[in-house]
C-alpha positions as CSV (number, residue, x, y, z in Angstrom):
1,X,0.0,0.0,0.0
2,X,1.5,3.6,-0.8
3,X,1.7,5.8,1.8
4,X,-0.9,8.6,0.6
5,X,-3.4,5.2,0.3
6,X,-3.4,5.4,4.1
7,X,-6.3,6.2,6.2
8,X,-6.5,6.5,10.2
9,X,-7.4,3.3,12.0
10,X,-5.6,1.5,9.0
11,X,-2.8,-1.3,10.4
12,X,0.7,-1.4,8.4
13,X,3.6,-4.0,9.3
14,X,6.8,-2.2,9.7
15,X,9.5,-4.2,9.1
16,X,13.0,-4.0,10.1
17,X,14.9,-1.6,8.8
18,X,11.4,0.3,8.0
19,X,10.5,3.4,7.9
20,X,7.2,4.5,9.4
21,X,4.7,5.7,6.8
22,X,2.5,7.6,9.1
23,X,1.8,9.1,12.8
24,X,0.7,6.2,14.9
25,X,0.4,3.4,17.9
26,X,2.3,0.4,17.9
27,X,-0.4,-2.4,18.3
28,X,1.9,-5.7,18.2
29,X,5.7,-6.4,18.6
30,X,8.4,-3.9,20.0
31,X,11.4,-2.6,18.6
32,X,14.3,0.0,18.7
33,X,13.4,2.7,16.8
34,X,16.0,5.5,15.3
35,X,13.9,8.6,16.0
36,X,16.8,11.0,15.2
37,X,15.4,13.0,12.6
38,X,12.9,14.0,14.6
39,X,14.4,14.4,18.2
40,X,17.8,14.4,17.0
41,X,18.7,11.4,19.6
42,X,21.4,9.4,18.0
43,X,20.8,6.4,20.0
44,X,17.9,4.5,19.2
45,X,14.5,3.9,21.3
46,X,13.0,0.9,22.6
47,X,9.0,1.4,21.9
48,X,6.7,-1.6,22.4
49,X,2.7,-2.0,22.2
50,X,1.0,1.3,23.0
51,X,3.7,3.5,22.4
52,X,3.3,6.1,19.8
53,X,5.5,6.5,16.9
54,X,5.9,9.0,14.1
55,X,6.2,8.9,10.5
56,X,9.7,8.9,9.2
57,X,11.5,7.2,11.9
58,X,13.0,3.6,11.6
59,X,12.3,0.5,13.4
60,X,16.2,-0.6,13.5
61,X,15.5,-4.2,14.6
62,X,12.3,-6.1,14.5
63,X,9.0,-5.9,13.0
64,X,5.9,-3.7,14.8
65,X,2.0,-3.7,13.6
66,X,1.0,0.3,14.1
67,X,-2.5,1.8,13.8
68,X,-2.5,5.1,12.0
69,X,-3.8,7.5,14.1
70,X,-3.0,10.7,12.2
71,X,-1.8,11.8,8.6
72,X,-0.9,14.2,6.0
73,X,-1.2,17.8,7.7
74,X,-2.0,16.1,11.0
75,X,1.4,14.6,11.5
76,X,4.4,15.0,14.2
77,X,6.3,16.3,10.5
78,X,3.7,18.6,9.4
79,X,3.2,20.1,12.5
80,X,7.2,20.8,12.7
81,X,7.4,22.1,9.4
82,X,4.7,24.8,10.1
83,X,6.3,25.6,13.3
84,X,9.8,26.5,11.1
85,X,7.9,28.2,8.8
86,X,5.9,30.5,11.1
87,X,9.4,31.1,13.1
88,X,10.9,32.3,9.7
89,X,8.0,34.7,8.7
90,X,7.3,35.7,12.2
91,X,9.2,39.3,13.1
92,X,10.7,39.5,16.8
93,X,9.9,42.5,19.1
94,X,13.1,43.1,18.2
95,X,12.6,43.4,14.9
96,X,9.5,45.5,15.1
97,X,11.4,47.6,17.1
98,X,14.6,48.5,15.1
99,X,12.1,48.5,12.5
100,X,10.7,51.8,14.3
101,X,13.9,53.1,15.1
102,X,15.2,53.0,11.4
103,X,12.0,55.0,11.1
104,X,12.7,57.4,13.1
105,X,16.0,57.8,12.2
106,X,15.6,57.9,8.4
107,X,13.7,61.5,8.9
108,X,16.6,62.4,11.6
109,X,19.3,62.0,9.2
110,X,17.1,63.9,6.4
111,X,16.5,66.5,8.5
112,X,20.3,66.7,9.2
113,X,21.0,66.8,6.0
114,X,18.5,69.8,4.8
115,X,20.2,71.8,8.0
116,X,23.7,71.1,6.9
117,X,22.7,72.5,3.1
118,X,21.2,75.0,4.6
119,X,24.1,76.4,6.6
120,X,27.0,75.4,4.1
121,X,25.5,77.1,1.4
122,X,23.4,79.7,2.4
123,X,24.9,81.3,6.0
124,X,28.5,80.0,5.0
125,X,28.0,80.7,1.3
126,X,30.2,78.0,0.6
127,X,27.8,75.8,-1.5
128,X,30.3,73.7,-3.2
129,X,31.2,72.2,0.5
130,X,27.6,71.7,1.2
131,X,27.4,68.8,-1.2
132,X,30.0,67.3,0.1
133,X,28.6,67.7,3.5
134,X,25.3,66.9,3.2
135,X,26.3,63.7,1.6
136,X,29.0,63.3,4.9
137,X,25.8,63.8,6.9
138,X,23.5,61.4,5.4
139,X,25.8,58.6,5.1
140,X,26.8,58.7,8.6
141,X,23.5,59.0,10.0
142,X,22.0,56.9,7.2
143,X,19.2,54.3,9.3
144,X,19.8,52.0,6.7
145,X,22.1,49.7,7.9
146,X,20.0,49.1,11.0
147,X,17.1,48.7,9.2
148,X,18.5,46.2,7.1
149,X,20.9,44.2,9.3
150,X,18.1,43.6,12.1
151,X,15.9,41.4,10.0
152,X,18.9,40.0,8.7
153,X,20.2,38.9,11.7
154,X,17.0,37.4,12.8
155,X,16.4,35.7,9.4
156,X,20.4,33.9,9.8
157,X,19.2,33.1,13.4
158,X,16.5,31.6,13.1
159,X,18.0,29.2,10.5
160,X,20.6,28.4,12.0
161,X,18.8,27.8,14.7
162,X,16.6,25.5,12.8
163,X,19.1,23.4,11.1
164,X,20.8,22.7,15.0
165,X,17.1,21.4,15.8
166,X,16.0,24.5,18.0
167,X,12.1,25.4,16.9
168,X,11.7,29.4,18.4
169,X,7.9,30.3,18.2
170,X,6.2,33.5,18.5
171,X,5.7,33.2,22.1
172,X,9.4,33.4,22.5
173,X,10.2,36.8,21.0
């Protein structure tokens, strides 16, 4: 039977060195089972009759019946991957914040830069300094690089993060 065949309350045989099609509860035999790609444990677990497995990991050793109590979207792996993705679109108080502050400091550095023209060229009447000034002024105080590093940051983070097995949710930040 192929995998998207599968229905809950179905019963598949798992055999050694099997992988588990679907979310479910072993109802006959035990075996150690390599759940690393979902815990990232590198040793293998002993589950027996009752226990619940998920779909992807490996019965290493001997042969389990398991009912299938949830798939597609409903799965252990689905519910994961929606957790990574909502981490990755989410933005941090953080974020928010510097977004804010690149704000705010996008019409401070303008405004610097209309005061420095104005005194360079008109009270100092030296207007050929007052480009180079005014440019002086706006790169320095330029917001930019805040605005754009933050998200940045947070975006390298959280995948990082990810790829090391650490889920952050929205709750978190």
């Amino acid at each position: 039977m192929h995998p998207g065949e599968l229905r809950v309350g179905d019963t598949v045989l798992i055999r050694p060195g099997g992988s588990v099609p679907a979310d479910g509860r072993i109802v006959d035999g035990a075996a150690e089972m390599d759940e690393s790609m979902v815990t990232g444990e590198s040793r293998a677990v002993r589950r027996g009759v009752g226990d619940h497995v998920v779909a992807g990991t490996v019965a290493t050793d001997s042969s389990l019946r398991v009912e299938v109590t949830a798939i597609g979207e409903d799965t252990a792996l689905a519910g994961i991957r929606r957790l990574v993705t909502e981490a990755q679109n989410s933005s941090s108080r953080a974020q928010r914040l510097a977004d804010v502050a690149a704000g705010w400091l996008f019409w401070f550095a303008l405004g610097a830069a209309v005061i420095t023209v104005l005194v360079w060229a008109l009270l100092l009447d030296r207007s050929d300094d007052a480009v180079t000034r005014t440019i002086t002024v706006l790169v320095i105080a330029c917001p930019h690089a805040l605005g754009l590093a933050i998200p940045l940051v947070v975006s390298i983070a959280t995948e990082r993060a990810a790829r090391g097995g650490v889920l952050l949710t929205s709750s978190l930040g």
